[in-house]
Structure formats: C-alpha cells, structure tokens
C-alpha positions as CSV (number, residue, x, y, z in Angstrom):
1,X,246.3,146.9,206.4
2,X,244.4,144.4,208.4
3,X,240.6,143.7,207.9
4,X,237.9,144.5,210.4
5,X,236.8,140.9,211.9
6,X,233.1,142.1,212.0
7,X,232.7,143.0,208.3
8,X,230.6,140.8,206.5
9,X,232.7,139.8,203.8
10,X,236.0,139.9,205.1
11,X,237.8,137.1,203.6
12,X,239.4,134.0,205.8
13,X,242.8,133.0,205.1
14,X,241.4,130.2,202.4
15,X,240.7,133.5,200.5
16,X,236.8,132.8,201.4
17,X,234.0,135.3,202.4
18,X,232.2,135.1,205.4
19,X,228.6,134.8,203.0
20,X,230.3,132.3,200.8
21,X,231.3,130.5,204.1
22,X,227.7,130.5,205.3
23,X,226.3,129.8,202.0
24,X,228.5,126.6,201.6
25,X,227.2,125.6,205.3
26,X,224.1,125.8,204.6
27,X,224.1,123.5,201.3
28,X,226.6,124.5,198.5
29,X,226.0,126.5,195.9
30,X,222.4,126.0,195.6
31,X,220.6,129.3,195.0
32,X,216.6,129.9,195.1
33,X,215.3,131.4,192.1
34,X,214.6,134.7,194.6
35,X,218.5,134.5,195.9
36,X,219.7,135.0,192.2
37,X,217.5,138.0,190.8
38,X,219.0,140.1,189.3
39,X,221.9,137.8,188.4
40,X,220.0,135.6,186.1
41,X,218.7,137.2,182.6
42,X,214.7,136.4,181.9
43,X,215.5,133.3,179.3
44,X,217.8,132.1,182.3
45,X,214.9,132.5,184.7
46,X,212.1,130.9,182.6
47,X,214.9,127.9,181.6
48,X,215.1,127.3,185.7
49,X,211.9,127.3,186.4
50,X,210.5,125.4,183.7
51,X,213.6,122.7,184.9
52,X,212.5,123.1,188.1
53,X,208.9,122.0,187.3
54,X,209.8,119.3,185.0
55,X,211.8,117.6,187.9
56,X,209.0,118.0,190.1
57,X,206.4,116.0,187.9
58,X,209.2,114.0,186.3
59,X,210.9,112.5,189.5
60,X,208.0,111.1,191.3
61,X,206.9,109.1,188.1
62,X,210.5,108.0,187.4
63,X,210.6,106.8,190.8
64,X,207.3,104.5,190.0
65,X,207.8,103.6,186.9
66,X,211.3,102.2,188.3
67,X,210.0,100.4,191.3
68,X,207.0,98.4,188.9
69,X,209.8,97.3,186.4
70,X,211.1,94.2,187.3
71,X,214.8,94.0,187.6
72,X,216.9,90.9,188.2
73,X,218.1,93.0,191.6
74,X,217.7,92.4,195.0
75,X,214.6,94.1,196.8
76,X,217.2,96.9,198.5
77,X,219.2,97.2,195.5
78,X,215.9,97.8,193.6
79,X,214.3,100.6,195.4
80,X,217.9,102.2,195.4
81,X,217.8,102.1,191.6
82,X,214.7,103.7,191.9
83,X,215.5,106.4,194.4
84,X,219.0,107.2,192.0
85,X,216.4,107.4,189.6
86,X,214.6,110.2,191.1
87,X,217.4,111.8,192.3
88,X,219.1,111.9,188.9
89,X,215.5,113.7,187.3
C-alpha cells in the first residue's frame, strides 16, 4: 500500500516524518517549553524552566567574568574563551 504524498506524517524513505523533517530544519531537536506540554511531567517542567533561567542570568556573567580575567591568550582567542564560556552555561 502506498502512502498519500499530502499526509502530514507520511514517512520519506530515510524512515523520517514530514514534522520531524521540518522540526530538524528549523533547528534540531530543540523544543519550547509550550511545544512539549503534555509530554513533560510537572518536576520535568519546573527542572526546565528553572535551567532555563539559571542560564539566562548565569551566561551573561560568565561571559564577563571571563573577558576581566586575564589569560596569557591572544585578544581573539580571549573573547572566544569567553563566548565558549557563555555558550557552555
């Protein structure tokens, strides 16, 4: 039996759904807390959200604190460390 082209979620030959297809276009596997509802139980949501605003505070002052520490790096190799830095938080 062949699969209608138009549905939604037929699956390509790699075995992949049209929405996973879209969804991996469109950044990976990143979610929003409002995509995931009902997926997620309530300690899952508050972990994720609390995460979420930890990074949010965290990164910007790990990115600061980086930059005024002086490293025996070059000036582009410093503010990289600091940008890994923030990214990593």
């Amino acid at each position: 039996m062949r699969a209608n082209a138009s549905d939604a979620r037929t699956a390509s030959p790699s075995g992949r759904t049209a929405d996973s297809a879209t969804r991996s276009w469109r950044g990976g596997t990143y979610r929003t807390l409002d995509e995931q509802e009902g997926k997620l139980s309530p300690a899952e949501q508050r972990f994720e959200r609390r995460r979420r605003t930890v990074g949010l505070v965290l990164g910007p002052i790990v990115l600061a604190a980086m930059l005024l520490i002086p490293f025996d790096l070059d000036g582009n190799q410093h503010r990289l460390l600091a940008i890994l830095g923030f990214v990593v938080v």
